[in-house]
LOMARMAR-453031 format. One record per residue (C-alpha): residue number from 1; residue in one letter; x, y, z. Coordinates in steps of 0.05 Angstrom, whole numbers, padded with zeros to 5 digits. Example, Ala and Ser with C-alpha at 12.3 -4.5 7.8 and 13.67 -1.06 7.14 Angstrom:
2
<r nr="1" rest="a" px="00246" py="-00090" pz="00156"/>
<r nr="2" rest="s" px="00273" py="-00021" pz="00143"/>
# end
This chain:
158
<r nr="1" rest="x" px="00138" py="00300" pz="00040"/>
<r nr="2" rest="x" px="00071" py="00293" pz="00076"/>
<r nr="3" rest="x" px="00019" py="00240" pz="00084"/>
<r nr="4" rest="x" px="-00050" py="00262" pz="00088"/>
<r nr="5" rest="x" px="-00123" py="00227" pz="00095"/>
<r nr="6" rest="x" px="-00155" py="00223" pz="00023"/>
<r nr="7" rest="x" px="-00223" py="00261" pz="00000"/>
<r nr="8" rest="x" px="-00266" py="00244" pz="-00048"/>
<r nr="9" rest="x" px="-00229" py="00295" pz="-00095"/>
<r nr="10" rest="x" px="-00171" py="00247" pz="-00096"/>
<r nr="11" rest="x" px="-00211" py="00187" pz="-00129"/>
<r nr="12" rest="x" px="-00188" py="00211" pz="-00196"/>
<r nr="13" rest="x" px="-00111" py="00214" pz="-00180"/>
<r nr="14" rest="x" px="-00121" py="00147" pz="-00148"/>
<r nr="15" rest="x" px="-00154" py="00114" pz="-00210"/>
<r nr="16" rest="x" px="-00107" py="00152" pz="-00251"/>
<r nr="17" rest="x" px="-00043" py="00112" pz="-00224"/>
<r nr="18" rest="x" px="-00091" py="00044" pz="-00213"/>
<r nr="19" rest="x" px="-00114" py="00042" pz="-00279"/>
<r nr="20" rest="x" px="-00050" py="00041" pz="-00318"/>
<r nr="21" rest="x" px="-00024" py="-00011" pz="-00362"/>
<r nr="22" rest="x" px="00046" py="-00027" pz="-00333"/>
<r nr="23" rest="x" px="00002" py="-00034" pz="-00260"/>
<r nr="24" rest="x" px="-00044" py="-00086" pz="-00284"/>
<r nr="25" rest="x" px="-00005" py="-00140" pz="-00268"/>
<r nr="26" rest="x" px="00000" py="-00120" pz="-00193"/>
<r nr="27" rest="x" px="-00057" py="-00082" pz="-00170"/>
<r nr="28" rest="x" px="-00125" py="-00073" pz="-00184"/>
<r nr="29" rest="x" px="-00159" py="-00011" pz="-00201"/>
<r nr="30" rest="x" px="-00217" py="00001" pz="-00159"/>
<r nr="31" rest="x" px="-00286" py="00034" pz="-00182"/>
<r nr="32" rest="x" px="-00300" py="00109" pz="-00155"/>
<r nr="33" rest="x" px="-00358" py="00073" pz="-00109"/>
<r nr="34" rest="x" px="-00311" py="00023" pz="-00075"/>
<r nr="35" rest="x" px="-00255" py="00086" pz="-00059"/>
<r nr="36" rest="x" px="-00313" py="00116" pz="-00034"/>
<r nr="37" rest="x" px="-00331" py="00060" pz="00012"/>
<r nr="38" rest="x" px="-00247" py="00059" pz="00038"/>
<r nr="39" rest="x" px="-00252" py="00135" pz="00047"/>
<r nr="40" rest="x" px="-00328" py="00126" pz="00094"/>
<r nr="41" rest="x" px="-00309" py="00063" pz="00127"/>
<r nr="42" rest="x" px="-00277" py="00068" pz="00195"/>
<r nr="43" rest="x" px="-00240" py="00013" pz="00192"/>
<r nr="44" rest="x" px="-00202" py="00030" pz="00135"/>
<r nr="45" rest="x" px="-00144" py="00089" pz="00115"/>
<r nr="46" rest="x" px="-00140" py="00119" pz="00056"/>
<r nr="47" rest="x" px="-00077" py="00158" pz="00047"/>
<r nr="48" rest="x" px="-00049" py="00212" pz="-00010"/>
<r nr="49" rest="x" px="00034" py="00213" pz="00000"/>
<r nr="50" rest="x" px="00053" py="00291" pz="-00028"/>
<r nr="51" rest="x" px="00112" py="00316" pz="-00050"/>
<r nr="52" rest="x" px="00121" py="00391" pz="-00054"/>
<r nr="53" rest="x" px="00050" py="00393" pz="-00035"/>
<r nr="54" rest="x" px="00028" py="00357" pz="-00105"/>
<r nr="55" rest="x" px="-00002" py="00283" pz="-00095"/>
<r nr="56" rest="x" px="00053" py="00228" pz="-00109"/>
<r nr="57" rest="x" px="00022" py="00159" pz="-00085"/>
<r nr="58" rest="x" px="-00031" py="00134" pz="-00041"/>
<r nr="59" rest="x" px="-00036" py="00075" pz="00004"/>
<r nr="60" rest="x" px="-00096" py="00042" pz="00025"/>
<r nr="61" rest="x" px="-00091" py="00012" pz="00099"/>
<r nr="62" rest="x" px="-00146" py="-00041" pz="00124"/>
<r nr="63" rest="x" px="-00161" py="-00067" pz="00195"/>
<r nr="64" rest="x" px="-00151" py="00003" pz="00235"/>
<r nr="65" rest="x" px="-00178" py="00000" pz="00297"/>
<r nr="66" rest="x" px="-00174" py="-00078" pz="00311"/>
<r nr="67" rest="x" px="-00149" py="-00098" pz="00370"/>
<r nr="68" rest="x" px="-00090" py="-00130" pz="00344"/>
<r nr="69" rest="x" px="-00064" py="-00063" pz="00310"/>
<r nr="70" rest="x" px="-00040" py="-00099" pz="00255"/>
<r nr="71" rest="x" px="-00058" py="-00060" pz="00196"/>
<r nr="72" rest="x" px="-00050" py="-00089" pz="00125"/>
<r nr="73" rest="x" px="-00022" py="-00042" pz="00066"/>
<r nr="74" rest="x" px="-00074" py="-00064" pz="00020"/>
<r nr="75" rest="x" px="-00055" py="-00020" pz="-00041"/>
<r nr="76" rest="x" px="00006" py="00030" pz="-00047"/>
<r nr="77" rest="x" px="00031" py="00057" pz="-00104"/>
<r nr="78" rest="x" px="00069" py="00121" pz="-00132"/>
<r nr="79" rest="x" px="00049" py="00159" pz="-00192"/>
<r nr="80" rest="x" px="00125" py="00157" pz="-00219"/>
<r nr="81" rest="x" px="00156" py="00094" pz="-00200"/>
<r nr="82" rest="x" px="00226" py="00113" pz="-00224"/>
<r nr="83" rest="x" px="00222" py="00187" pz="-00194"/>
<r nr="84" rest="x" px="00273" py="00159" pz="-00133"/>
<r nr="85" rest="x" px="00226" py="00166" pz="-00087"/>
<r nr="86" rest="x" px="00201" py="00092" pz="-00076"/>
<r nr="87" rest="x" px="00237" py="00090" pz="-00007"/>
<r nr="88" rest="x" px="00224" py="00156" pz="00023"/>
<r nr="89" rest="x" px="00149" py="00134" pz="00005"/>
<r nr="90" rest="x" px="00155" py="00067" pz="00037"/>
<r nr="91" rest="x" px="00180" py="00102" pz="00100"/>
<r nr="92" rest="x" px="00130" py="00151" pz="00110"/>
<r nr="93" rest="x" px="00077" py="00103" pz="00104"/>
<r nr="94" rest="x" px="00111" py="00063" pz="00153"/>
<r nr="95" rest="x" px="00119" py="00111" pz="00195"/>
<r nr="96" rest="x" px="00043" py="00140" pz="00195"/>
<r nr="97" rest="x" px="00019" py="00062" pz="00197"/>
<r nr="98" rest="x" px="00060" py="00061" pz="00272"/>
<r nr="99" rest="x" px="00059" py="00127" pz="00304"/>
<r nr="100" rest="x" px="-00003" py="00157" pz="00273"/>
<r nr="101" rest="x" px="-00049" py="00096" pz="00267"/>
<r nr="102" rest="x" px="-00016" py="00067" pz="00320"/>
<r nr="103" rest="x" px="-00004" py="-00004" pz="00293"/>
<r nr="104" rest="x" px="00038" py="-00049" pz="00317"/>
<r nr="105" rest="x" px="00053" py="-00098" pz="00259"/>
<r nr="106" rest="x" px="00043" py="-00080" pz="00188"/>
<r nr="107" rest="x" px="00036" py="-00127" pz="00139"/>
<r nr="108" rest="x" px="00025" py="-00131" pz="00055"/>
<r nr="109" rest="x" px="00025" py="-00181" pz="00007"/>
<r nr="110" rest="x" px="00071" py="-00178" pz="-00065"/>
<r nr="111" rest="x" px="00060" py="-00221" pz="-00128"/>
<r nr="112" rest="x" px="00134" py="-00272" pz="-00127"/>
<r nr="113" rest="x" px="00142" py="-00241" pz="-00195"/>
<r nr="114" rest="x" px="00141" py="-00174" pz="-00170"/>
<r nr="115" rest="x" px="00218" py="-00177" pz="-00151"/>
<r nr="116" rest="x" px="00225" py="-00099" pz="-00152"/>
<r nr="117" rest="x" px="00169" py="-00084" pz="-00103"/>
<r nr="118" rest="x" px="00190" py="-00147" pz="-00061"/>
<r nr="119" rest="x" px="00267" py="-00112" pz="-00051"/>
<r nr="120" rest="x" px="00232" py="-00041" pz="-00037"/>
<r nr="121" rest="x" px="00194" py="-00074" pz="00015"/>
<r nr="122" rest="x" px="00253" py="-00112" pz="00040"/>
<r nr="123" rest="x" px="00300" py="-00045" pz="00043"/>
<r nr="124" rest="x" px="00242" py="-00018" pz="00086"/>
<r nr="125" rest="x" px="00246" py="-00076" pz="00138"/>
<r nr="126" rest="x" px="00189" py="-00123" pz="00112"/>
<r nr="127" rest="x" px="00210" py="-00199" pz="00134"/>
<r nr="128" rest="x" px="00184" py="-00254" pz="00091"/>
<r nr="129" rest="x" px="00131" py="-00298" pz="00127"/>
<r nr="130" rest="x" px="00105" py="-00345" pz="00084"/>
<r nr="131" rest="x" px="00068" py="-00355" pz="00007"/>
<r nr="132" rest="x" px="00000" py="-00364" pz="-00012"/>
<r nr="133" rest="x" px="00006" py="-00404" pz="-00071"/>
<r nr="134" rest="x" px="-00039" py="-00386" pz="-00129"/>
<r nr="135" rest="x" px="-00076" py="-00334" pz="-00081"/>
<r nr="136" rest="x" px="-00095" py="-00278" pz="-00133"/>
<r nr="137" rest="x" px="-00131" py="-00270" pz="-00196"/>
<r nr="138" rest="x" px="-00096" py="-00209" pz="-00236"/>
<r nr="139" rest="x" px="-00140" py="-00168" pz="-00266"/>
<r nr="140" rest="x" px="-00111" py="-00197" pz="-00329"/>
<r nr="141" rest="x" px="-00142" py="-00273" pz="-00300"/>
<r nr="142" rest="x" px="-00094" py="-00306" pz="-00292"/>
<r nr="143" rest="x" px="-00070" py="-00330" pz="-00223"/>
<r nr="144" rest="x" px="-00011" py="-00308" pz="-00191"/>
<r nr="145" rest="x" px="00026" py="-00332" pz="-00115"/>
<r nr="146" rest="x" px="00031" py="-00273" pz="-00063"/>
<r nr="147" rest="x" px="00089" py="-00268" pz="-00016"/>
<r nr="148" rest="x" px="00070" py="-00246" pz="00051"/>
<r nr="149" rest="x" px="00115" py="-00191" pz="00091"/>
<r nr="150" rest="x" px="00110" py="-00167" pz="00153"/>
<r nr="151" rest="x" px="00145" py="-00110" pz="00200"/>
<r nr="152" rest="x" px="00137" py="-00112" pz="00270"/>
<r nr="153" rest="x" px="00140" py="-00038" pz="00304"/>
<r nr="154" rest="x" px="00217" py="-00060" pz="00348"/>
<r nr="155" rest="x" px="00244" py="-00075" pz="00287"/>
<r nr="156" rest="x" px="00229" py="-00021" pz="00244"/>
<r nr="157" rest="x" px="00295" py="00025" pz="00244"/>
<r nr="158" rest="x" px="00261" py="00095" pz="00250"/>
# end
């Protein structure tokens, strides 16, 4: 399992797990133009998560380079869900968001009635640090609340 920097090539695997039905509720599916713009813009990570060499997931990291290194997992998601490999994903992107970028605190937020991503994240280490109440308009419209989790680097268990 390897994590490498998306291309421009992978804009079609991306929108291919974005755009699906069942992952409406929770994330949005971005145009080819704005992937474009996370894949030129320095301050962003775009990430394809391979199994076996064949892409699996990607995750879309924001704020690399601040001076904070906190880095926020903006978008992650696998192409099977239920293929078992949910945690080993979670830790790899952990682990690149530390010792490759070089953060030290990663943070996401979850839709509250999202409760199988929000156990994933707390298997990985993710503490809960607060709600933003009616925070997020689901591409469906209608508003959702967003828990917000965080992992410092000392207490990640790597």
């Amino acid at each position: 399992m390897t994590i490498r920097f998306a291309t421009p090539d992978d804009i079609p695997f991306i929108r291919s797990i974005a755009s699906r039905e069942e992952n409406r509720p929770f994330i949005s599916d971005d145009d080819d133009t704005t992937l474009q713009a996370y894949i030129d813009n320095p301050m962003s990570v775009l990430v394809i998560w391979e199994v076996n060499g064949e892409p699996e997931g990607f995750c879309y990291y924001a704020g690399f380079g601040l001076p904070s290194a906190t880095l926020l997992l903006v978008r992650l998601a696998l192409d099977k869900p239920s293929s078992g490999h949910g945690q080993a994903f979670l830790n790899d992107l952990i682990d690149f968001g530390f010792n490759i970028l070089g953060a030290q605190r990663l943070w996401l937020d979850v839709a509250t009635d999202n409760p199988r991503a929000i156990r994933a994240y707390e298997r990985a280490g993710f503490k809960h640090e607060g709600v933003l109440r009616r925070h997020w308009q689901r591409p469906t419209g209608t508003m959702t609340d967003l828990a917000i989790m965080g992992l410092l680097e000392e207490e990640w268990g790597n």
